[in-house]
BAVOLO-817410 format. One record per residue (C-alpha): x, y, z. Coordinates in nm, 4 decimals. Example, Ala and Ser with C-alpha at 12.3 -4.5 7.8 and 13.67 -1.06 7.14 Angstrom:
2
        c1        c2        c3
    1.2300   -0.4500    0.7800
    1.3670   -0.1060    0.7140
***
This chain:
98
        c1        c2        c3
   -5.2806    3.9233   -0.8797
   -5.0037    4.1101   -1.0187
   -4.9922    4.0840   -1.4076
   -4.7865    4.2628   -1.5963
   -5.0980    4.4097   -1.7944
   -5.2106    4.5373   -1.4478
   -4.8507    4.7406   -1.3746
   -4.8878    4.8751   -1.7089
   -5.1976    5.0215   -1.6907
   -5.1437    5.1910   -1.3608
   -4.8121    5.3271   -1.5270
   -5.0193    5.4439   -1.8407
   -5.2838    5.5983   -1.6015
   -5.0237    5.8240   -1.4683
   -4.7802    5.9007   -1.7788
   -4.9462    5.7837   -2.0953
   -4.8380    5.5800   -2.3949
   -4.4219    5.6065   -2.3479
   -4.4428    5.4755   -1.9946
   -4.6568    5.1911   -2.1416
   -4.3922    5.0851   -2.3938
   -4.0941    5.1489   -2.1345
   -4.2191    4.9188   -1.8257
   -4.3355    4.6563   -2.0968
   -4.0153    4.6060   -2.2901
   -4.1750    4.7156   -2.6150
   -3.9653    4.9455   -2.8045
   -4.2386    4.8913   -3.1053
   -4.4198    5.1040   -2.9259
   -4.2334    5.4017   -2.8627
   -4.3916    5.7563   -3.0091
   -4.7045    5.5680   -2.9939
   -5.0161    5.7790   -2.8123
   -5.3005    5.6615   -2.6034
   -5.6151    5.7774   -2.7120
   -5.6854    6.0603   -2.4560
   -5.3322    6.1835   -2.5503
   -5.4123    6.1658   -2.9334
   -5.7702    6.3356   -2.8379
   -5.5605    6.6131   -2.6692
   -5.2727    6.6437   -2.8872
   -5.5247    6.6982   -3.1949
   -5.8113    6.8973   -3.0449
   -6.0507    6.6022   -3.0855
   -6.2950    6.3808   -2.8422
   -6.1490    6.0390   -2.6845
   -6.4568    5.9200   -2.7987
   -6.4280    5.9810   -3.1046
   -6.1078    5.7967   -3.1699
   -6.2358    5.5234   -2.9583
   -6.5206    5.4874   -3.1877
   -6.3072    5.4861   -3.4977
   -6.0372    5.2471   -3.3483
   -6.3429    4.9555   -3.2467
   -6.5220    5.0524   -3.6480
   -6.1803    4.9820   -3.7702
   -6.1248    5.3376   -3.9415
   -5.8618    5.4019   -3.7115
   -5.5558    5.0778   -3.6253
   -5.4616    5.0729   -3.3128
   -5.3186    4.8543   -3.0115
   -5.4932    4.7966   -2.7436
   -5.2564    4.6751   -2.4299
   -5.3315    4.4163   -2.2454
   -5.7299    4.3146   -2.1336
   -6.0058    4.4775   -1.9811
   -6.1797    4.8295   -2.0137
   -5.9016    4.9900   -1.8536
   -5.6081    4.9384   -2.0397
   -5.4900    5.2111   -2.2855
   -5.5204    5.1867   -2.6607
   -5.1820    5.3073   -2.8609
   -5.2538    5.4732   -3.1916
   -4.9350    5.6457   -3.4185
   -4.9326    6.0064   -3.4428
   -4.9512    5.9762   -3.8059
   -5.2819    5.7153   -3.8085
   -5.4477    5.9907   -3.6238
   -5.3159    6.2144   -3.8676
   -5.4443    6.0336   -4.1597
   -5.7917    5.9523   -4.0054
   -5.8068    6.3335   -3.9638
   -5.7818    6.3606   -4.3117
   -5.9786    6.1119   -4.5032
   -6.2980    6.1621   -4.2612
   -6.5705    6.4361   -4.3235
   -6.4660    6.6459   -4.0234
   -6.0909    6.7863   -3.9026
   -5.9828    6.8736   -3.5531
   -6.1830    7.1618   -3.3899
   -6.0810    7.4933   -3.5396
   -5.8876    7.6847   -3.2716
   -5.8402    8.0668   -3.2973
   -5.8777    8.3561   -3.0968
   -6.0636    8.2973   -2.7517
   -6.0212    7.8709   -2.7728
   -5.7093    7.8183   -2.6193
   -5.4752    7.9208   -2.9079
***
């Protein structure tokens, strides 16, 4: 049972959204983010953006079937959810990692 969707996800496992988009062919894709990278990149919870992406306040692609296949979001969807909802990205300053 070798699917395609299966390769992918182990690939995305290990390297993230690029990697995704590379072994699949799809260039449409590319400078796309998987969730956890979004959640990192922008100081926020996976869960949250996996809770906006399935309440439709934040599009996204999810890859392939099953619970453990990435979803891709665009850097600037992320971006724009951060900005029309009630709370930003965690505030970091001194002490918090800046």
């Amino acid at each position: 049972m070798d699917s395609i969707f299966a390769r992918d996800a182990d690939v995305a496992r290990i390297t993230g959204a690029a990697a995704v988009a590379a072994s699949s062919g799809a260039a449409e894709f590319a400078g796309w983010l998987t969730l956890a990278e979004a959640a990192e990149r922008y100081g926020l919870k996976r869960e949250r953006l996996r809770r906006a992406t399935l309440k439709g306040r934040l599009p996204a692609h999810k890859i392939g079937a099953g619970k453990s296949l990435p979803w891709l979001v665009k850097p600037e969807e992320v971006e724009r959810f951060l900005r029309e909802s009630r709370r930003g990205p965690k505030k970091r300053g001194p002490g918090r990692g800046d």
